[in-house]
C-alpha positions in Angstrom: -96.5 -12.7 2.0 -95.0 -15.8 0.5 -96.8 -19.3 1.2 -94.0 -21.9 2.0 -95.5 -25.0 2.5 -93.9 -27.2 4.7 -93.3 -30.4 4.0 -90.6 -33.3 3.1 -90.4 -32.0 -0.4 -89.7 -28.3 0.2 -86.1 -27.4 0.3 -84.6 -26.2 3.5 -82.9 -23.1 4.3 -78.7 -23.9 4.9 -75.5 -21.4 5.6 -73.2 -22.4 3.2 -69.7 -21.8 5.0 -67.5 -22.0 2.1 -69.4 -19.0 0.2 -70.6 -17.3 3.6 -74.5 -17.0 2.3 -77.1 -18.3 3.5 -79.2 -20.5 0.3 -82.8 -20.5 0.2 -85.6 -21.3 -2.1 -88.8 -19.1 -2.8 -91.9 -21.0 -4.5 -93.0 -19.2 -7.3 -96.1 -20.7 -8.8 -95.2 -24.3 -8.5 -91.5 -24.3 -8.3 -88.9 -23.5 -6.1 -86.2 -20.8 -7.5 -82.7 -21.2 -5.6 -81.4 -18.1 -4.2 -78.3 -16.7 -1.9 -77.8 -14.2 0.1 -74.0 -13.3 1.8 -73.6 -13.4 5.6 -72.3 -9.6 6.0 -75.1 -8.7 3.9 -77.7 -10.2 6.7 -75.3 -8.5 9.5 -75.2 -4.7 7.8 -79.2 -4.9 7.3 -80.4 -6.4 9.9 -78.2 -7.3 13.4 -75.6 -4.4 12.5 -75.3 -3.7 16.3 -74.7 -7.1 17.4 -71.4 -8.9 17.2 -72.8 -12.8 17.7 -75.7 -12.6 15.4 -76.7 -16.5 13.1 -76.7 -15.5 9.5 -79.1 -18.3 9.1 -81.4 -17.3 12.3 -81.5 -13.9 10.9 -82.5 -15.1 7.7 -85.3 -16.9 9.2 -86.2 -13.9 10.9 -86.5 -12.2 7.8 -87.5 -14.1 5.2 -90.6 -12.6 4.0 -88.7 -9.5 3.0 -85.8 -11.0 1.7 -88.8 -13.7 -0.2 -89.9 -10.5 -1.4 -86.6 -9.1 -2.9 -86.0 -12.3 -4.9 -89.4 -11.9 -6.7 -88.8 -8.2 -7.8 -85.1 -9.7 -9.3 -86.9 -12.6 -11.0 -89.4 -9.9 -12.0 -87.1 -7.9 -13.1 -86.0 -10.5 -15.8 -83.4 -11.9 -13.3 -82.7 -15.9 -13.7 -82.0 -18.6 -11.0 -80.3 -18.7 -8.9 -80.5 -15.5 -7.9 -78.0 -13.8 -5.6 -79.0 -10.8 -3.5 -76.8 -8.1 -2.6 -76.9 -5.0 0.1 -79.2 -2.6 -2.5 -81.7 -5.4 -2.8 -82.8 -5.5 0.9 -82.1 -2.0 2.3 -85.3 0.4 3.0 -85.8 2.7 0.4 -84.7 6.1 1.2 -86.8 9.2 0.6 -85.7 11.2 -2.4 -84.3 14.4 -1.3 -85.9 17.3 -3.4 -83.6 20.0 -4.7 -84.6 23.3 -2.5 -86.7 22.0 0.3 
């Protein structure tokens, strides 16, 4: 789990409507590294039954995993900001086996 300390200096979570994401920050040793992550994407993986769901609610909701996918992109040699897409938050599927 991610420590977020809160305080006046640490960067709130926003929706920003003109791009539809919500933008976040994730402290990572001491700094904060900007990140995005669209509005539909938070619907499809999270609230996909519900038609009145708060992209930035769910977000909240969800931030450790979505914390979490940030890191594996930044340690994946990803920069900052980083923007996630569907892939980065869905479960991970079982791999079928050929035969079984």
């Amino acid at each position: 789990m991610i420590s977020k300390p809160i305080d006046v200096d640490t960067p709130q979570a926003f929706f920003h409507e003109p791009s539809g994401t919500v933008r976040f920050w994730v402290l990572v040793k001491d700094r904060y590294v900007g990140a995005s992550i669209g509005k539909k994407t938070l619907h499809y993986r999270y609230e996909p039954s519900r038609f009145d769901d708060d992209a930035l609610a769910t977000y909240h909701a969800n931030s450790s995993e979505i914390d979490a996918a940030v890191l594996r992109h930044l340690a994946g040699g990803s920069g900052s900001p980083v923007l996630l897409h569907d892939l980065d938050v869905l479960h991970k599927r079982p791999r079928l086996i050929a035969g079984r």
